[in-house]
C-alpha positions in Angstrom: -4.8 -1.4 26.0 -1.3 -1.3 24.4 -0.9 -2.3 20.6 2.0 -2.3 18.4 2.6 -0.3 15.4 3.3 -3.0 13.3 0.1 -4.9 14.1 -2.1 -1.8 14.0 -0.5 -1.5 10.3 -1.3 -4.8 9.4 -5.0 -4.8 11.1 -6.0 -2.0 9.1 -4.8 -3.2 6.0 -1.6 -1.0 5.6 0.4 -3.6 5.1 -0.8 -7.7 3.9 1.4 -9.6 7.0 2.6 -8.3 9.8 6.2 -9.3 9.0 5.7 -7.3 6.3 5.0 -3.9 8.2 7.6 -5.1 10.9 10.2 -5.0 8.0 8.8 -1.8 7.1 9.0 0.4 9.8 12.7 -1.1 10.5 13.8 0.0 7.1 12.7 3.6 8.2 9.7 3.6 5.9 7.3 4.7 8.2 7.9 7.9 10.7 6.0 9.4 13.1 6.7 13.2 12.7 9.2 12.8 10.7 11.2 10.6 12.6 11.9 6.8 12.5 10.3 4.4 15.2 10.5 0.8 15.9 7.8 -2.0 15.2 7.5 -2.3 19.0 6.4 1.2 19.6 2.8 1.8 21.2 0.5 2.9 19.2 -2.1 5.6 20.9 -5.6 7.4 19.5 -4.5 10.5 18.1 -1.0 9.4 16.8 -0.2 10.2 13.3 2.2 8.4 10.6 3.7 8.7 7.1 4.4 5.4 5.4 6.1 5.2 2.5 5.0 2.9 0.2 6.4 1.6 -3.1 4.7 4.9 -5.0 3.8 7.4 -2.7 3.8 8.4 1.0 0.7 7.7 3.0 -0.5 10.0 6.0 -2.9 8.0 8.3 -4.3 9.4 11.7 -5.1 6.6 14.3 -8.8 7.0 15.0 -9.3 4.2 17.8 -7.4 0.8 18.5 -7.9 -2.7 17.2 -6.3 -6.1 18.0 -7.5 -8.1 15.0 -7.4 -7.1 11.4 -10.8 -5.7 9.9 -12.5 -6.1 6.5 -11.4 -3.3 4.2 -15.0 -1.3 4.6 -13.9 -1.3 8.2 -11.0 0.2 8.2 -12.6 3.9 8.4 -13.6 3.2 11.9 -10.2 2.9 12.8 -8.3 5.0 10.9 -8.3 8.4 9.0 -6.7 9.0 5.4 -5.1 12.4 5.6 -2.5 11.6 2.3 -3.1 14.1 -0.4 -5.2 13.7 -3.3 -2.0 14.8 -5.5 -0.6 12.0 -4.3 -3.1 9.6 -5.7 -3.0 11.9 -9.0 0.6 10.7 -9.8 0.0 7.6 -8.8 -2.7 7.4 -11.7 -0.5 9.4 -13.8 2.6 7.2 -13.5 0.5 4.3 -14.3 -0.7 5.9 -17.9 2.9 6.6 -18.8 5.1 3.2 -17.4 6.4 1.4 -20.1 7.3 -2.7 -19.7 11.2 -3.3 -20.0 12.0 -6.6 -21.7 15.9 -7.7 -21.3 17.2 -8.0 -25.6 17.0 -11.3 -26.4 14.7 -12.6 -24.5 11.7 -12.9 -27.0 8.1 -12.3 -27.4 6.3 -12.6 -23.7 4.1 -15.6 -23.4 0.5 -15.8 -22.8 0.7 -15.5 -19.0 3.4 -12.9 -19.1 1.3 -10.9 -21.8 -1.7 -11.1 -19.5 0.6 -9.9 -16.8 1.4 -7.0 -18.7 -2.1 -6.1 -19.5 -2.9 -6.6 -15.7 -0.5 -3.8 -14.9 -1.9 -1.4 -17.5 -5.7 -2.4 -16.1 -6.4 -2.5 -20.1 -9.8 -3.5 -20.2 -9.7 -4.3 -24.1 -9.2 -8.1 -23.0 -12.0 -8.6 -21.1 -14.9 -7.1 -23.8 -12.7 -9.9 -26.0 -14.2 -12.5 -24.0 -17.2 -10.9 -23.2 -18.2 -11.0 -26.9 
């Protein structure tokens, strides 16, 4: 069975359209051994693949093949995490120290853009709000 890298990114939940990965691994953003491929390439069990997403670079190992996309707690059958747990440390740590940029002059955010914020942050103060 032959299957494309770009649809084996988007069945295991890599990437949310397959557009999306296509436009990926054409921008050089994912390599096989460090270097670039092309969406058409054949994917094979065994292969491995560095993706680099908007934070940090994920290492997956292709565990078997798949022609339809999978539910997320399925995705272990088919593939194997190999990215380093320092890379999900500053992932976690860049999160506690962003900081929201608003243009001068623009105001004081609305509701929606104010929940927005609070949605980056994952600030659960909001929710025990309504809760109470």
């Amino acid at each position: 069975m032959a299957l494309r890298i770009d649809k084996y990114l988007w069945a295991v939940r890599i990437f949310k359209t397959r557009s999306q990965a296509a436009d990926a691994i054409k921008g050089g953003k994912v390599k096989s051994s460090a270097e670039t491929i092309k969406p058409s390439r054949e994917v094979k069990i065994g292969d491995q693949y560095t993706i680099q997403l908007s934070d940090f670079k994920k290492t997956i190992r292709v565990k078997d093949l798949l022609e339809i996309r999978v539910a997320a707690k399925f995705v272990a059958d088919f593939m194997e995490d190999l990215t380093p747990e320092s890379e999900y440390q500053s992932i976690s740590r860049s999160k506690e120290t962003l900081f929201v940029f608003r243009p001068r002059g623009t105001g004081r955010p609305s509701k929606k853009e104010r929940r927005d914020i609070e949605g980056w942050f994952g600030e659960e103060g909001s929710e025990q709000k309504k809760i109470e």
